[in-house]
C-alpha distance (Angstrom), angle and dihedral (degrees) to the residues before:
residue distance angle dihedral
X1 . . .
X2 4.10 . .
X3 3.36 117.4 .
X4 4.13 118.3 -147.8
X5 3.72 91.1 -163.5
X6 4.04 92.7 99.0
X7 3.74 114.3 177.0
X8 3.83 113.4 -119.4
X9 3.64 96.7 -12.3
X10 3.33 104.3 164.4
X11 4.24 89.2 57.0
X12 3.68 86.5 64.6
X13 3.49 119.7 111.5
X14 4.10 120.4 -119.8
X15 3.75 95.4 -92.7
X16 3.52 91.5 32.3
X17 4.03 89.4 64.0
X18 3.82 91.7 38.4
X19 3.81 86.5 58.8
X20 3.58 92.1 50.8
X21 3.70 86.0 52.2
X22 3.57 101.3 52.9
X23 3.43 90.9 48.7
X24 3.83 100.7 51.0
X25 4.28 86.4 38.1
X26 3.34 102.1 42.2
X27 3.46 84.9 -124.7
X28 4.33 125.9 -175.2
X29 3.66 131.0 -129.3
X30 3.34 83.3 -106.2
X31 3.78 95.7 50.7
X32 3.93 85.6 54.1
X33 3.80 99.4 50.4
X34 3.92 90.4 50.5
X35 3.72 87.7 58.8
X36 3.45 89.7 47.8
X37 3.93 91.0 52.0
X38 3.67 101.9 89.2
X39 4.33 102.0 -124.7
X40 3.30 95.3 14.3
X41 4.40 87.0 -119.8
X42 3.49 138.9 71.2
X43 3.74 120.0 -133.9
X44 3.89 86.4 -103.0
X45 3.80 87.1 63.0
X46 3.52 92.3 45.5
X47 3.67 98.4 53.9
X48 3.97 89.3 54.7
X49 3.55 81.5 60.2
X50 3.81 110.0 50.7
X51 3.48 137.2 25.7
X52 4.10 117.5 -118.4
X53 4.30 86.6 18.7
X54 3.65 107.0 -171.5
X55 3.99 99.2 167.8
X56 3.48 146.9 -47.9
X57 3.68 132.3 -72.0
X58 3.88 117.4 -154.2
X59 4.12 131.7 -155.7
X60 3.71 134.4 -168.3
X61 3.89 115.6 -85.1
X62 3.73 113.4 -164.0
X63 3.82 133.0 144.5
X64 3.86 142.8 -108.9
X65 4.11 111.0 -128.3
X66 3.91 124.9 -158.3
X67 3.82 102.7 30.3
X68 3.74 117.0 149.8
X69 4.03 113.6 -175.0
X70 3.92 120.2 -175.4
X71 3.56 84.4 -23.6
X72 3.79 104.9 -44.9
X73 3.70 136.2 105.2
X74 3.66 117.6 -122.3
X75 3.81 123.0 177.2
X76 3.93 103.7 -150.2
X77 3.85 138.2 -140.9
X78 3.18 121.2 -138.9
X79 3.79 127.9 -175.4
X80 4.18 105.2 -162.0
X81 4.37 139.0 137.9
X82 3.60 90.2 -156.7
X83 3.95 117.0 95.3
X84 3.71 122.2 -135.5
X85 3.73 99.3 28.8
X86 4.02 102.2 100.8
X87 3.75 86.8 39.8
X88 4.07 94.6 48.4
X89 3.85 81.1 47.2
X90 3.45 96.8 47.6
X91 3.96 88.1 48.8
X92 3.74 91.8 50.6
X93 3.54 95.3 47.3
X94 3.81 96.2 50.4
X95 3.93 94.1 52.9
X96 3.92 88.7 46.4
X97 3.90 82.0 60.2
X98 3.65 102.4 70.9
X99 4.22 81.9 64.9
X100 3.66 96.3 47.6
X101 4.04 97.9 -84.8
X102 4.24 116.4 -105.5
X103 3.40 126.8 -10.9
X104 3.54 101.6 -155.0
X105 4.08 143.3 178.1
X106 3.69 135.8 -172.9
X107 4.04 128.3 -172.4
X108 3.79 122.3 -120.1
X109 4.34 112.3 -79.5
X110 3.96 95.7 -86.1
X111 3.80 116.6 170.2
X112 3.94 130.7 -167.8
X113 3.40 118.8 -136.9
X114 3.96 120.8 -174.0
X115 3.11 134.8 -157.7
X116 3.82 117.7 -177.3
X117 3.84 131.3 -153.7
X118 3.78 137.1 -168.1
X119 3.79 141.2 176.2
X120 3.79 85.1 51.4
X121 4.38 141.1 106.6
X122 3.47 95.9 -108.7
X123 3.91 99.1 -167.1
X124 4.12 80.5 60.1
X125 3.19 104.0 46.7
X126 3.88 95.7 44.6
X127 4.04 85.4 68.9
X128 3.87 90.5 38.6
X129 4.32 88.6 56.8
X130 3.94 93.3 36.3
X131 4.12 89.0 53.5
X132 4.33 78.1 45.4
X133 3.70 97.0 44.5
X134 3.79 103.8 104.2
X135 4.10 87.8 45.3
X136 3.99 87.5 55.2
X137 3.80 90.1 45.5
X138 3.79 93.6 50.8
X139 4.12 91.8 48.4
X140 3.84 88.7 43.0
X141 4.03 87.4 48.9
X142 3.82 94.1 46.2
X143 4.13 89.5 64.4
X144 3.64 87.7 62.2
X145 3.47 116.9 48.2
X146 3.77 96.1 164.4
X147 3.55 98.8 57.2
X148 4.00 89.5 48.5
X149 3.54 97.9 48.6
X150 4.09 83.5 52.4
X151 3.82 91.4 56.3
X152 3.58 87.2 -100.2
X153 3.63 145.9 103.2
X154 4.19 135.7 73.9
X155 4.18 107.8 15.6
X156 3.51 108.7 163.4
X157 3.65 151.9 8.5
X158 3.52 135.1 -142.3
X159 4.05 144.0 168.1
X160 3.59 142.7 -150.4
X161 3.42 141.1 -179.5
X162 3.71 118.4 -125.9
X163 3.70 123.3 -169.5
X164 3.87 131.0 -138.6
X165 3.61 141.7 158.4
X166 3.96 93.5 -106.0
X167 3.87 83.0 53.3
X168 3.99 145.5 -86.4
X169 3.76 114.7 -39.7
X170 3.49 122.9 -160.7
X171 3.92 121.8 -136.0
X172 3.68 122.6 -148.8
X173 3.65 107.8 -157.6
X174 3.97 130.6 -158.9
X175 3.94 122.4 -164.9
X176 4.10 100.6 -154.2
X177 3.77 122.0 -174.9
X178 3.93 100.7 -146.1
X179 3.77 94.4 -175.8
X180 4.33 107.3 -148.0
X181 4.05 90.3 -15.2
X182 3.34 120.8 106.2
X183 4.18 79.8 -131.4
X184 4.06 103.0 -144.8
X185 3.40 97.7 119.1
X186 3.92 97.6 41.8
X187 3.79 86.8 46.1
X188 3.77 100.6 55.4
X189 3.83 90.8 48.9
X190 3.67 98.4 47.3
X191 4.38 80.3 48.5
X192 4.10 85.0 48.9
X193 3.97 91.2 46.0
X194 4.07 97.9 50.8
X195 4.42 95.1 39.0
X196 3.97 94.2 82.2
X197 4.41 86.8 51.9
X198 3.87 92.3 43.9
X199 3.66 88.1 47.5
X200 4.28 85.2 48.5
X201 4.22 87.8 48.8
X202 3.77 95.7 38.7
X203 3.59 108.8 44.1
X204 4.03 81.1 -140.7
X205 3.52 134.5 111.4
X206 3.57 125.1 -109.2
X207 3.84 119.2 -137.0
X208 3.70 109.4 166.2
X209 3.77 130.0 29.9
X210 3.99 111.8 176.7
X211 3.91 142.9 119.2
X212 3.60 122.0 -94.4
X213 3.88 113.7 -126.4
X214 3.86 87.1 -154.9
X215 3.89 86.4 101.9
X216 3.72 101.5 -177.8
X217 3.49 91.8 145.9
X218 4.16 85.3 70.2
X219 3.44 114.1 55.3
X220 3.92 138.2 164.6
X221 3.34 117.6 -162.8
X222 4.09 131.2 158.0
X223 3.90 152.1 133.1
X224 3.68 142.5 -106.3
X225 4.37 121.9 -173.0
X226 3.79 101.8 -137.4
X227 3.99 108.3 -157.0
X228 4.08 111.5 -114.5
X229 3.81 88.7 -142.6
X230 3.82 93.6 50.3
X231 3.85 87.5 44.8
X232 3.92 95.1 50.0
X233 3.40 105.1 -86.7
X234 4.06 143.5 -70.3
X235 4.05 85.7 -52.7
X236 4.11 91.6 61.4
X237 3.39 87.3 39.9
X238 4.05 96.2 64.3
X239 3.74 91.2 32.3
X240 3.91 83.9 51.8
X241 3.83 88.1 60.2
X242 3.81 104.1 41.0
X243 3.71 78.7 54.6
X244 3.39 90.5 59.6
X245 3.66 92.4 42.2
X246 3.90 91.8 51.4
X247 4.23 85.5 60.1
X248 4.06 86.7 42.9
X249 3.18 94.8 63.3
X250 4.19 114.5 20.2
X251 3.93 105.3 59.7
X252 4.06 77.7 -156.5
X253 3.59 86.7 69.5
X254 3.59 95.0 31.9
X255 3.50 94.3 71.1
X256 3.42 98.5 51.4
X257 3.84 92.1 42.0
X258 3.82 85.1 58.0
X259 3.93 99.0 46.4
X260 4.05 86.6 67.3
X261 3.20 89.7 57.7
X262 3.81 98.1 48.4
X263 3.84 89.1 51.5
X264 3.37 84.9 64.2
X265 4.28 97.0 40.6
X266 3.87 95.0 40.9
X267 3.65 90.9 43.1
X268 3.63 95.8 66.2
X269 3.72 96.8 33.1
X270 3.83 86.3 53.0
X271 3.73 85.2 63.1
X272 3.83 102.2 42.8
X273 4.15 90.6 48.6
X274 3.63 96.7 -112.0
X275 3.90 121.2 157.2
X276 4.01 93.8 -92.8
X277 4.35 92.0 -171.4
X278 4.29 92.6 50.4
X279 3.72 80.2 50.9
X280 3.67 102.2 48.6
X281 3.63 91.5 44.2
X282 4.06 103.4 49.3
X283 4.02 82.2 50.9
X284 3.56 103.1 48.5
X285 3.84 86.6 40.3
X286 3.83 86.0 54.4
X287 3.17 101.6 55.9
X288 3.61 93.7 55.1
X289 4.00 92.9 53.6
X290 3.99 92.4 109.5
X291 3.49 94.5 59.2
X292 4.01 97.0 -88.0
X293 3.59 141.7 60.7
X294 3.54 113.7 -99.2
X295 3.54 149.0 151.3
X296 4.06 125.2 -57.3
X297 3.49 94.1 -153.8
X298 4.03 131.7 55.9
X299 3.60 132.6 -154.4
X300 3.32 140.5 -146.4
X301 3.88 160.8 150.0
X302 3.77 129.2 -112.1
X303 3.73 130.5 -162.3
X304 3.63 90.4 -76.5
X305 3.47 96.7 52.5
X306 3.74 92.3 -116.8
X307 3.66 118.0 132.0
X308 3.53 126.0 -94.9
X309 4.16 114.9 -156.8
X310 3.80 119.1 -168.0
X311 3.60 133.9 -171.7
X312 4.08 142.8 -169.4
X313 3.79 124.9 169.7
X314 3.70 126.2 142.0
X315 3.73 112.6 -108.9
X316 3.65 126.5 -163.7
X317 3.77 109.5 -169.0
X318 3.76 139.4 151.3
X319 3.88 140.2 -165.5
X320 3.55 100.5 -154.1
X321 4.33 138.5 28.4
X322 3.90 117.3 56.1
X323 3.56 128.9 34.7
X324 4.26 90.9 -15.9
X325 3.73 86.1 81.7
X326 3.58 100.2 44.3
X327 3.79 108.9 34.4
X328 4.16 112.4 80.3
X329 4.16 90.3 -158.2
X330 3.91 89.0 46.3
X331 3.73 91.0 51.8
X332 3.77 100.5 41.0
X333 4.27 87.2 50.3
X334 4.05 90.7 54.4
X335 3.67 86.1 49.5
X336 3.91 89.4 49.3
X337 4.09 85.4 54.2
X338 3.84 91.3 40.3
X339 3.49 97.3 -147.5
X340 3.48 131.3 178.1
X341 3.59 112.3 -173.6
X342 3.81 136.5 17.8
X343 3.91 94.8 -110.4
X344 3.85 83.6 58.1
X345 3.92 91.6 52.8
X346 3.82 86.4 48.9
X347 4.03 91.6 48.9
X348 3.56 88.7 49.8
X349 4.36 95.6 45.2
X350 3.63 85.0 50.1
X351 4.10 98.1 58.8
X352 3.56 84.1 45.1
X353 3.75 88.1 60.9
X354 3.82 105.0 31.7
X355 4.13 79.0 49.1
X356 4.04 94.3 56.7
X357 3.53 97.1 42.7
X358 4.07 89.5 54.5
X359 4.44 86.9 51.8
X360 3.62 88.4 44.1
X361 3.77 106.3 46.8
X362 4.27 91.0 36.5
X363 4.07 86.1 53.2
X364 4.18 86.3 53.2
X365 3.58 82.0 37.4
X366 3.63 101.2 63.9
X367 3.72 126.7 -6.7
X368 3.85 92.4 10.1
X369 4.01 131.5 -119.5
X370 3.84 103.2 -75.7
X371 4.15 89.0 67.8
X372 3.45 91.6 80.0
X373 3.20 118.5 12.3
X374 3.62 90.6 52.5
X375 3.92 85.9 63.6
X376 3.85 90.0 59.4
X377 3.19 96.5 37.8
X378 3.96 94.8 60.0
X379 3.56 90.7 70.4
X380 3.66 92.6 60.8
X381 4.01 86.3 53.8
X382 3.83 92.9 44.8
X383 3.90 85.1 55.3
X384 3.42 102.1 46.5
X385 4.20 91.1 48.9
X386 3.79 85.5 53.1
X387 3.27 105.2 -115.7
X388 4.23 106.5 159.9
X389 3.84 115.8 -124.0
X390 3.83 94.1 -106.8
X391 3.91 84.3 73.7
X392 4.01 101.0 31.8
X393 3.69 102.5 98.8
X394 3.93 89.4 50.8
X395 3.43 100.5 47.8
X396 3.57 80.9 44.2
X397 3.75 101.1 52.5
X398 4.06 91.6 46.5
X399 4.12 94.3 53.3
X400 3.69 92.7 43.1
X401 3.67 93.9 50.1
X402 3.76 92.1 48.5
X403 3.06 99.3 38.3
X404 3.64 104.5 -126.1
X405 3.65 111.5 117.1
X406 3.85 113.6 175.1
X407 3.76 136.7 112.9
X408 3.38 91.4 -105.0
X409 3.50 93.2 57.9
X410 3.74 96.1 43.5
X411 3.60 93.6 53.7
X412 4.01 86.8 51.9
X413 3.93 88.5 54.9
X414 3.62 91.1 44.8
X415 4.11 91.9 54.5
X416 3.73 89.6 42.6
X417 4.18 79.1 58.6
């Protein structure tokens, strides 16, 4: 069985942690060479992409070590600028090891379609579409044969009455199973397809017909136990959760709290090609649901005094359609992960963010943020002063230890060299 818990991976060279890789991933040649090709795209490829395509625009790829997911390893891309987050992952997920790493769970693929209609009664025409629903399903069904033949596909509908000052609007709602896509595009055309027969029950007009990305109806949430002598202690254990009760309770805080553990979620969906924004937006939308913004994560002791992390966020993923197919560095990463199914993708993005969150908040916990990052992050200064890699690690060594890390500084090293 492969075991993500690599000693001292990050002191590996390049082709040193590429070898690792294809051993763990079973990866090709050709696997190899596309992680050698800087991007992953030519500008050929890009231009299919995007209108107006001018060029290419690279970021990092590197990869979280030691996580262990419902009892499986899983070595993890992650596509980020920001230094220290895949090795404050990495951290987190090698201390949630000794307790049998995250125990995760994600609900079936189930998109929301809309479909929104005016100039009507709405209490009316909610009986008139409920009498109608399994016509509508059966149109919405017959744009998508694939899903359908999988079992798949349109499964309910539903209204609501939503109140505005133009009027009340009634919502038309479809329940779609989109099996291991992330579903928008199947979702808008099955809304498309039923608008002209709602229109026909209704007597209204139909304005928009669209998914929602508030996918509450696909959730991951889980747990990891995070050992208090790995973590520092009892004292960085109760500091750990009056951090967490700080973001609870202060959406100041909250927000902050909830960008660490987005570094960690956007990271890895940057990698797999998911849609990053529809993400973003069904979680910070989520945590808002009782009425304030709060935290996506909880924490707690158990009876051992070890911590207990928790997290719930909707997460809608896919494995195949969109830029999956097309993109050779998207492809090669979901081979990295191995995944078979969307919900496994959304297990695996939701470590990754439970895991930041527990780096972040135990940094602010106990010897604060800067330690570390600051470390990483004088690299990016020593680059940006020009000093040439033959010299990095001691101009690196001599701001870190002073604690001056600037470009002004690094270029004063680098004369003093």
């Amino acid at each position: 069985m492969s075991d993500s818990s690599i000693p001292k991976f990050h002191e590996k060279t390049r082709d040193e942690k590429l070898k690792a890789l294809e051993s763990f991933s079973n990866l090709s040649k050709e696997d190899i060479q596309t992680l050698k090709n800087d991007g992953g795209i030519n500008f050929d490829q890009a231009n299919n992409m995007v209108e107006n395509a001018i060029g290419i625009v690279s970021y990092p790829l590197g990869i979280a070590t030691n996580f262990k997911i419902n009892g499986k390893d899983y070595l993890i891309p992650m596509v980020i600028e920001e230094p220290s987050v895949i090795a404050a992952a990495s951290k987190a997920a090698k201390i949630a090891r000794k307790h049998g790493g995250f125990t995760m769970e994600a609900d079936d693929s189930y998109s929301i379609g809309q479909v929104q209609v005016v100039d009507v009664d709405v209490k009316s025409a909610i009986s008139k579409i409920m009498e109608k629903s399994e016509e509508i399903l059966v149109l919405a069904n017959s744009k998508s044969k694939t899903l359908s033949t999988m079992g798949k596909g349109a499964k309910k509908v539903s209204c609501k009455e939503v109140m505005t000052e133009s009027g009340s609007i009634l919502v038309v709602e479809i329940l779609i199973d989109v099996g291991d896509a992330m579903g928008a595009n199947v979702t808008n055309t099955m809304c498309e397809a039923i608008a002209p027969l709602i229109e026909k029950i209704t007597g209204g007009r139909v304005i928009l017909k669209i998914l929602s990305n508030y996918s509450t109806k696909r959730l991951v949430k889980g747990t990891a136990i995070f050992d208090k002598e790995d973590l520092g202690g009892e004292d960085i254990v109760d500091n750990i959760i009056w951090a967490y009760e700080f973001a609870a309770n202060d959406p100041y805080r909250a927000v902050t709290h909830n960008k660490g553990i987005m570094n960690g979620i956007i990271a890895v969906a940057n990698s797999t090609g998911q849609d990053t924004r529809a993400i973003e937006a069904a979680a910070h939308a989520y945590a808002s649901r009782d009425g304030k913004y709060s935290s996506l994560t909880k924490w707690k002791k158990n009876q051992d005094g070890n911590l207990v992390g928790e997290i719930e966020v909707p997460m809608s993923v896919g494995i195949v359609g969109g830029i999956i197919n097309i993109h050779p560095m998207i492809k090669t990463c979901v081979k990295i992960l191995g995944v078979k199914s969307a919900r496994e993708l959304s297990c695996i993005i939701g470590a990754a963010g439970l895991a930041q969150n527990l780096s972040a908040i135990r940094a602010l916990a106990s010897e604060g943020i800067q330690k570390g990052h600051m470390k990483l992050h004088a690299q990016n200064i020593a680059a940006s002063a020009g000093v040439p890699q033959e010299k990095m690690s001691s101009v690196i060594a001599q701001m870190t230890r002073e604690g001056n890390i600037s470009v002004t500084r690094a270029k004063e090293i680098l004369e003093n060299l």
